[in-house]
One Martini backbone bead per residue (centre of mass of N, CA, C, O) as a GRO file, in nm:
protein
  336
    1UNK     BB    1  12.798   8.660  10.092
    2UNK     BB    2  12.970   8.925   9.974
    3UNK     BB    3  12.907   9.295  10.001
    4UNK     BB    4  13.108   9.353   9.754
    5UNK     BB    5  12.893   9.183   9.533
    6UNK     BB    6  12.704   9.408   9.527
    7UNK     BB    7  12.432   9.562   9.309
    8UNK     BB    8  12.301   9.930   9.263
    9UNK     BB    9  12.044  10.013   9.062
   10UNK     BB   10  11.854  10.219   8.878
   11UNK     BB   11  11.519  10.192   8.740
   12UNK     BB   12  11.383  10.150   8.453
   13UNK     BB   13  11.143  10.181   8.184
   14UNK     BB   14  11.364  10.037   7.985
   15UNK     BB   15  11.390   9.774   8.173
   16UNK     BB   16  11.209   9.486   8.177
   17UNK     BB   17  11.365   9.315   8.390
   18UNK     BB   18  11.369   9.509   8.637
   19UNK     BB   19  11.068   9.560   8.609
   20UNK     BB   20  11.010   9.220   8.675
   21UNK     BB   21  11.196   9.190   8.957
   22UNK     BB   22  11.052   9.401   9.105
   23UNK     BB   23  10.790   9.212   9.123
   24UNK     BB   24  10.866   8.998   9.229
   25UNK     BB   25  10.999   9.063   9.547
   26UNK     BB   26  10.767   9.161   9.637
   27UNK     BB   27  10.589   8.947   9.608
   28UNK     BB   28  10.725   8.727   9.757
   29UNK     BB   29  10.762   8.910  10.019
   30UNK     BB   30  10.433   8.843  10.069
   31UNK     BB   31  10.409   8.548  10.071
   32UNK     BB   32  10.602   8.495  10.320
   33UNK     BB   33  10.515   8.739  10.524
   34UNK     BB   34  10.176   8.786  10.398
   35UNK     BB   35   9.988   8.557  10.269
   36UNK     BB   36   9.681   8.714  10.340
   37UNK     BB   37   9.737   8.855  10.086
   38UNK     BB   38   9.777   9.028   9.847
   39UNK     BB   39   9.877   9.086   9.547
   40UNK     BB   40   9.978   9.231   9.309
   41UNK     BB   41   9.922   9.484   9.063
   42UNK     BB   42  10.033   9.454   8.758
   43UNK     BB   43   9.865   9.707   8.612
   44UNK     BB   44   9.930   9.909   8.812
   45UNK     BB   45  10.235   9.899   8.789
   46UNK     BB   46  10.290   9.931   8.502
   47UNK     BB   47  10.153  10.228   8.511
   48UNK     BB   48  10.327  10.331   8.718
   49UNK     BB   49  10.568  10.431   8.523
   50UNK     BB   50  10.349  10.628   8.308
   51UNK     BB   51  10.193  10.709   8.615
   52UNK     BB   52  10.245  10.867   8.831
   53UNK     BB   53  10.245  10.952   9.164
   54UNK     BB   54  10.127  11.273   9.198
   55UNK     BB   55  10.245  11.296   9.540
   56UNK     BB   56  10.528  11.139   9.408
   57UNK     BB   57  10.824  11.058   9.374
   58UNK     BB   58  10.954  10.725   9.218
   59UNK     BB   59  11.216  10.513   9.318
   60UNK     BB   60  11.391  10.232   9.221
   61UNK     BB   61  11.620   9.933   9.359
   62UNK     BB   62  11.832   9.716   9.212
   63UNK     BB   63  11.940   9.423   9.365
   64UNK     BB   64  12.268   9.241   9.310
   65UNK     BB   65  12.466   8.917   9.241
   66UNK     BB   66  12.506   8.911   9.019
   67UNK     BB   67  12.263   8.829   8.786
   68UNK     BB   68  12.060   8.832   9.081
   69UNK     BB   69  11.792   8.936   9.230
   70UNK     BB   70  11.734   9.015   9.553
   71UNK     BB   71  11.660   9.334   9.608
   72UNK     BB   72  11.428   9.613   9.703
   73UNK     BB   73  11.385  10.005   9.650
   74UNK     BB   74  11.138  10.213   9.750
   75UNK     BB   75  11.127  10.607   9.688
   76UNK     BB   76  10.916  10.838   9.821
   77UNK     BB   77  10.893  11.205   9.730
   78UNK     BB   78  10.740  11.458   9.791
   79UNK     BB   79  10.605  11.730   9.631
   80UNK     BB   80  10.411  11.937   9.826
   81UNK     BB   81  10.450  11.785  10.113
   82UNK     BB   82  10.723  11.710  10.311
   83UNK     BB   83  11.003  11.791  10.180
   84UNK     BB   84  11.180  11.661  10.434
   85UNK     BB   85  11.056  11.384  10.318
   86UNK     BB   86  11.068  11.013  10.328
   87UNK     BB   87  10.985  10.726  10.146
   88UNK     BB   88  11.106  10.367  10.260
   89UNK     BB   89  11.132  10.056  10.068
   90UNK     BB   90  11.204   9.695  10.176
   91UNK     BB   91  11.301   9.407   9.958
   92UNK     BB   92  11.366   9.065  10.040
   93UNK     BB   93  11.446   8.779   9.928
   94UNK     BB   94  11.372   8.486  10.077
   95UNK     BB   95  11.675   8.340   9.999
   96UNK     BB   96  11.825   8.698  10.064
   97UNK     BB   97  11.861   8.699  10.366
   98UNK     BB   98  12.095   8.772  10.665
   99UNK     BB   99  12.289   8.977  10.419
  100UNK     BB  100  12.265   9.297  10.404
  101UNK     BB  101  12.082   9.392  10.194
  102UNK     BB  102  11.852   9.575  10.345
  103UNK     BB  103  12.061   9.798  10.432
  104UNK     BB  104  12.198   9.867  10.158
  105UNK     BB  105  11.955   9.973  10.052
  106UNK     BB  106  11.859  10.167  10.251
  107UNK     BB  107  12.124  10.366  10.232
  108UNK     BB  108  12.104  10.414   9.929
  109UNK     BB  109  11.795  10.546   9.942
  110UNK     BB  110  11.867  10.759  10.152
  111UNK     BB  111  12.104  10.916   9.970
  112UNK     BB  112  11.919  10.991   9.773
  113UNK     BB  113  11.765  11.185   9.965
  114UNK     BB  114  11.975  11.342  10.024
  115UNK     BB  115  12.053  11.481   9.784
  116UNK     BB  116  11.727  11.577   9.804
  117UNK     BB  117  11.724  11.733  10.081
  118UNK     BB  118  11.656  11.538  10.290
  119UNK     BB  119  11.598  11.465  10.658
  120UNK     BB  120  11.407  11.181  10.661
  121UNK     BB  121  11.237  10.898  10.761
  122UNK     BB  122  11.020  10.657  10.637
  123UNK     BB  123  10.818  10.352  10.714
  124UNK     BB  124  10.617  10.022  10.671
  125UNK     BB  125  10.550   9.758  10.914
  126UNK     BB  126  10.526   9.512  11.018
  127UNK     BB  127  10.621   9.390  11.294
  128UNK     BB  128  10.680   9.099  11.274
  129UNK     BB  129  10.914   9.211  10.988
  130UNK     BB  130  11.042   9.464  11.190
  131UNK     BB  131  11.307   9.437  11.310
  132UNK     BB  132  11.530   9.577  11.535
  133UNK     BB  133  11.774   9.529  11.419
  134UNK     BB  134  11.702   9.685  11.198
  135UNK     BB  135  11.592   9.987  11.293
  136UNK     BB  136  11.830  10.062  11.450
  137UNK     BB  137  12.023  10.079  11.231
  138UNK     BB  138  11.841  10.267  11.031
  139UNK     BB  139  11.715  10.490  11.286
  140UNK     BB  140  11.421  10.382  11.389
  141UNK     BB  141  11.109  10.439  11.508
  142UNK     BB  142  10.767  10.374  11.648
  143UNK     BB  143  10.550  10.638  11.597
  144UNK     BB  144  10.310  10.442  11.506
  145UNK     BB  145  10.003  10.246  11.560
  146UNK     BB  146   9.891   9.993  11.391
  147UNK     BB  147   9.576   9.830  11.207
  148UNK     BB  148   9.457   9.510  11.092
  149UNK     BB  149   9.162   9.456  10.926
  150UNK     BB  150   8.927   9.189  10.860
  151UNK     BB  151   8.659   9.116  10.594
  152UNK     BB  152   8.464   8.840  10.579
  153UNK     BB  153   8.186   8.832  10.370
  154UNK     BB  154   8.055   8.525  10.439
  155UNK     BB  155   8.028   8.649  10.772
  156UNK     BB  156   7.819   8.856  10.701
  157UNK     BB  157   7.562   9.020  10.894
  158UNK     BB  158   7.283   9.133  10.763
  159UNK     BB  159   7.132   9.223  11.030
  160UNK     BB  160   7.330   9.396  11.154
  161UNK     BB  161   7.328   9.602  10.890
  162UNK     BB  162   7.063   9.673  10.913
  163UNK     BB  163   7.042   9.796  11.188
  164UNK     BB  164   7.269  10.007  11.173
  165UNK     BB  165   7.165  10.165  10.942
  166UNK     BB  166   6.908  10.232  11.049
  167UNK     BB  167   7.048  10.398  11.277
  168UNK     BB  168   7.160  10.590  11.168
  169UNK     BB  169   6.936  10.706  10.969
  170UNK     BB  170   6.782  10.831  11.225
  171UNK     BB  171   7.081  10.982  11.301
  172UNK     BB  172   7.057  11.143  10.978
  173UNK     BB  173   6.875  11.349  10.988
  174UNK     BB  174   6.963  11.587  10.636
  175UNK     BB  175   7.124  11.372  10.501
  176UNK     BB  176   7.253  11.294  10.194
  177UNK     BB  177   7.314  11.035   9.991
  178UNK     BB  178   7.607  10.944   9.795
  179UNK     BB  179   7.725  10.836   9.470
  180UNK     BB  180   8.029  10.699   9.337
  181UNK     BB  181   8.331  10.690   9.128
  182UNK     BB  182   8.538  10.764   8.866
  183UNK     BB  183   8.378  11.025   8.900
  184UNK     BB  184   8.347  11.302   9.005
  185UNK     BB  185   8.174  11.538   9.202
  186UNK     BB  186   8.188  11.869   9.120
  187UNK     BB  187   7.984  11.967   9.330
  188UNK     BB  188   8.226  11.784   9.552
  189UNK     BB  189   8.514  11.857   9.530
  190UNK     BB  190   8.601  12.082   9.735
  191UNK     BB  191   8.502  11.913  10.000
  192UNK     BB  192   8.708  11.684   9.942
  193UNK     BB  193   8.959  11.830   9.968
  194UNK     BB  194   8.942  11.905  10.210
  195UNK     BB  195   8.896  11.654  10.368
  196UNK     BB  196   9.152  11.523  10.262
  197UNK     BB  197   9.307  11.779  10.423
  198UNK     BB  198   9.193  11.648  10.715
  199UNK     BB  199   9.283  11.381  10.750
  200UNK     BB  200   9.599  11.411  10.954
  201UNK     BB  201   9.406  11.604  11.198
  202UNK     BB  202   9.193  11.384  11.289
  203UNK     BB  203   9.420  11.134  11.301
  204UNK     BB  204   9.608  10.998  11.447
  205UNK     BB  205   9.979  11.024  11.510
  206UNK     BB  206  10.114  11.020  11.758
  207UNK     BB  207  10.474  11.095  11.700
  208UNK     BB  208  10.464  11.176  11.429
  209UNK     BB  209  10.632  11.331  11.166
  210UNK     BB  210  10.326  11.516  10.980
  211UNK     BB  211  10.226  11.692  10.766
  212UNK     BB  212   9.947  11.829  10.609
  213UNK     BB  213   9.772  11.778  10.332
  214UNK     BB  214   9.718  12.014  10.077
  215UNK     BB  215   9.426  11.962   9.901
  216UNK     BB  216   9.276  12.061   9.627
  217UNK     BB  217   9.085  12.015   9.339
  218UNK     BB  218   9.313  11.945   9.106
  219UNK     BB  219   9.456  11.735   9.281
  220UNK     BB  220   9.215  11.556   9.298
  221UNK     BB  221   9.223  11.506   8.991
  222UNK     BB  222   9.435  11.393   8.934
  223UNK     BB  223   9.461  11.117   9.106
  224UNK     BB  224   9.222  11.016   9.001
  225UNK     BB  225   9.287  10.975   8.737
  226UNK     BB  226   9.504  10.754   8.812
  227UNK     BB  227   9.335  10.560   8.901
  228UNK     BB  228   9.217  10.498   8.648
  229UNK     BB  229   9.492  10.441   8.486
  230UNK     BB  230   9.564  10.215   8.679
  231UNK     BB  231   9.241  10.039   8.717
  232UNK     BB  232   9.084  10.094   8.926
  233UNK     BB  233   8.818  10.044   9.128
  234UNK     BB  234   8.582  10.271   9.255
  235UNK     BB  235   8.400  10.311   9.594
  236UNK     BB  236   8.186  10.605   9.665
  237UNK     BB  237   8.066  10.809   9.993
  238UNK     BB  238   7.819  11.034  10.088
  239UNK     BB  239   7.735  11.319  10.280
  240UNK     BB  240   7.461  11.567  10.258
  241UNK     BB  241   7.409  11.883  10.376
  242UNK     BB  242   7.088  11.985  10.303
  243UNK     BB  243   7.128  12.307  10.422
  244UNK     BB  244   7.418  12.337  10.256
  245UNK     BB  245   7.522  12.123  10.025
  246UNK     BB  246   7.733  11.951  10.170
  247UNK     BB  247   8.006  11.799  10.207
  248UNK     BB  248   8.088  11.566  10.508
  249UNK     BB  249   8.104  11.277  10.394
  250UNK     BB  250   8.371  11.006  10.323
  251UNK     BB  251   8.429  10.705  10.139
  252UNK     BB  252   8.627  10.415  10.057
  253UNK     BB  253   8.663  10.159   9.797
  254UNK     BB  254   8.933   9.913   9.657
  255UNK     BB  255   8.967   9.751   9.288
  256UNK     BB  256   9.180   9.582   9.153
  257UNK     BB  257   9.218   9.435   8.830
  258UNK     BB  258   9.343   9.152   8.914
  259UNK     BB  259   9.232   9.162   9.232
  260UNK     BB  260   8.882   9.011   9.245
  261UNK     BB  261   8.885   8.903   9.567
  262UNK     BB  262   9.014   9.204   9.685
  263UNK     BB  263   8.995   9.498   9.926
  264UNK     BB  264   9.014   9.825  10.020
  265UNK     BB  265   8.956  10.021  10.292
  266UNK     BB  266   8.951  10.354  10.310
  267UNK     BB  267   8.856  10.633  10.357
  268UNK     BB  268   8.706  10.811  10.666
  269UNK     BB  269   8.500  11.106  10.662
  270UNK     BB  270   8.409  11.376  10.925
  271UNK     BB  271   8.289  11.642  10.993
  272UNK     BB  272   8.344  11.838  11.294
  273UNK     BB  273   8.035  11.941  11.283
  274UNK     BB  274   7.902  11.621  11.201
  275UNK     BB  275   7.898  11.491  11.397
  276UNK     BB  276   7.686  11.217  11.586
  277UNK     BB  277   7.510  11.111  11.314
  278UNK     BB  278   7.684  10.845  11.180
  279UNK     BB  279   7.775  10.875  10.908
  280UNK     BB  280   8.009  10.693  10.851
  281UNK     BB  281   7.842  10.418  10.894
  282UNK     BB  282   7.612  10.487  10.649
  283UNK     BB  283   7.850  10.505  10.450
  284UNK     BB  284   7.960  10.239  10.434
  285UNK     BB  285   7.699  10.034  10.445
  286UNK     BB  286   7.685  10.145  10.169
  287UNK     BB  287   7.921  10.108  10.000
  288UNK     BB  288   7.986   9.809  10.077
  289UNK     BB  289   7.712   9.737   9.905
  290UNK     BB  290   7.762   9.849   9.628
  291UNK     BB  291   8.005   9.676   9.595
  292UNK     BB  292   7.915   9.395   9.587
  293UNK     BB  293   7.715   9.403   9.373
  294UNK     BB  294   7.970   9.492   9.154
  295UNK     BB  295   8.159   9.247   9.320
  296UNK     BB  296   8.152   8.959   9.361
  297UNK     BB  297   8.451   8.822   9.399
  298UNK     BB  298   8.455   8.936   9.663
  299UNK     BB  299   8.597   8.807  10.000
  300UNK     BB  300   8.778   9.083  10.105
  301UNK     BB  301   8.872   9.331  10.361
  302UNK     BB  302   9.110   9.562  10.393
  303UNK     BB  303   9.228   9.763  10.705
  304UNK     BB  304   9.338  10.050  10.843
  305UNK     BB  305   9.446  10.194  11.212
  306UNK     BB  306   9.479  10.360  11.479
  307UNK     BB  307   9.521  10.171  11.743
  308UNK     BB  308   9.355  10.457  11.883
  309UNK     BB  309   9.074  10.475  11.683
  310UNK     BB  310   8.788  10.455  11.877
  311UNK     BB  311   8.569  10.460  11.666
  312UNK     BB  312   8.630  10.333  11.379
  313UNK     BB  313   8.674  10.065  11.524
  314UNK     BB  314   8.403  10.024  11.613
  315UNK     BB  315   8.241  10.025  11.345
  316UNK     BB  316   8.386   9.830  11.225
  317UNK     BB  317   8.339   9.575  11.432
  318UNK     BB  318   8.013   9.618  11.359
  319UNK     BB  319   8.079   9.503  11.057
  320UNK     BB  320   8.331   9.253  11.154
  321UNK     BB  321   8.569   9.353  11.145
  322UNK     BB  322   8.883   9.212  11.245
  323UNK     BB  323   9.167   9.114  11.365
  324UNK     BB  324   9.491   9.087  11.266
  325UNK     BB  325   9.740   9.306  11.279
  326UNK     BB  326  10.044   9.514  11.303
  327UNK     BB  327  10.185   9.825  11.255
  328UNK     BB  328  10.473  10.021  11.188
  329UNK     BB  329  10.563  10.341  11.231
  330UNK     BB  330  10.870  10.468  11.080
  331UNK     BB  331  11.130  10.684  11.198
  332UNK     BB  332  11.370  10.926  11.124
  333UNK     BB  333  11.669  11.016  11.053
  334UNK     BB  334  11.899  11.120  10.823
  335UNK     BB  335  12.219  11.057  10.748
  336UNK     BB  336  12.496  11.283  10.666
   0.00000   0.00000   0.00000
């Protein structure tokens, strides 16, 4: 196929085919590369046409090749910081992969971010399905090495789970532990905020380029809202530190509307003046039971770390999460 037949054009929500299109090459390409992987959840993906994601512009880029869909490019631009900086994902239908098309969409999505004043370019992929050649060609490199751990529900412990509990609780006299769910609980709404803003000072970062996003009480309550929107369920658990009322540690995980047999481990976060206490392990260990309780069909959970995050992956590995594979966070400047 000669790459001057290709043609990318950006997917409006007001085109059912082209974003019928753009669900469809993704989820094959996570098919064909990551079979044990979730499909993408189809009412989230609807949805988020209607309510995009709160902290970025999300624009999507579809190649055809004569009347048929081959590959897509999705865009997203920061909205509140990190401002010189953009995330492109590429997937290209693996029918026709090896023909310069994710290449082609790469410099298009770069071309819109540069016009759009950013300056750099990131984006997220397994190493083994991150060729070098594709890599070098778009001018980054692995700047961040994560790691994905599966939980496998039937495998789990549950002596282990409790002992660990046990001890946890043990060692977080002080403390008391609170779940919710879909809605914010606005008693612990600022401590969360913080919390959420000290994300990516807390977590390894290797030598990302990636400024901490400051996140307010406001832009929490927007994005919960965008969560429930968009159909997610969410199981949320914190520690709230007995003598100042404040919440100190927080946990989530996350089950999308239509893939009801699988679960994301999110964020676990600790303040740095309460550790040492279990907080963590007690937060997973609890919101892990509470959500089984309500979810039964889940038997799946995938989490990300980074691969040098020895504190957090001890604590997975002993709720029983293994080794999955490794995932390259990718950087780099966009050419002028």
């Amino acid at each position: 196929m000669a790459q001057s037949t290709l043609e990318i054009d950006e997917v409006r929500a007001d085109d059912p085919a082209a974003v019928d299109a753009v669900f469809e090459i993704v989820n094959e390409s996570v098919r064909a590369d990551l079979p044990d992987l979730p499909p993408n959840c189809r009412y989230q993906y609807d949805m988020q046409w209607l309510i995009p994601p709160p902290r970025a512009v999300r624009r999507r880029f579809l190649a055809r090749h004569g009347d048929e869909p081959v590959g897509v490019a999705e865009l997203d631009l920061p909205r509140h910081d990190n401002l010189d900086k953009a995330h492109v994902d590429v997937r290209v239908h693996p029918a026709h992969r090896r023909r310069g098309i994710g290449r082609a969409l790469f410099a298009h999505a770069t071309a819109a971010a540069r016009a759009d004043g950013r300056t750099g370019v990131l984006g997220f992929s397994p190493v083994a399905a991150g060729p070098s050649g594709f890599a070098e060609a778009a001018g980054v490199t692995n700047r961040l090495l994560d790691a994905r751990r599966r939980l496998l529900l039937a495998d789990v412990d549950e002596g282990t789970l409790d002992r660990l509990y046990a001890e946890g609780v043990a060692k977080s006299a002080g403390y008391a532990l609170v779940h919710w769910g879909a809605t914010l609980p606005e008693e612990y709404v600022e401590d969360l905020a913080a919390l959420d803003s000290s994300f990516l000072e807390e977590t390894p970062m290797g030598e990302l380029d990636y400024q901490p996003e400051r996140v307010d009480a406001e832009r929490l309550r927007t994005q919960q809202a965008a969560f429930v929107a968009w159909g997610a369920r969410r199981y949320e658990a914190g520690l709230v530190h007995e003598a100042t009322g404040r919440l100190v540690a927080w946990t989530a995980i996350r089950v999308t509307r239509t893939v009801g047999w699988h679960a994301w481990q999110l964020i676990t976060l600790v303040h740095p003046a309460h550790r040492g206490h279990r907080l963590g392990l007690v937060a997973k260990v609890a919101n892990l039971r509470a959500m089984r309780a309500a979810e039964p069909a889940v038997t799946t959970i995938d989490t990300f770390n980074a691969a040098d995050n020895s504190y957090m992956i001890a604590i997975n590995e002993a709720m029983g999460f293994r080794f999955a594979d490794h995932w390259a966070n990718w950087q780099g400047a966009i050419a002028p």
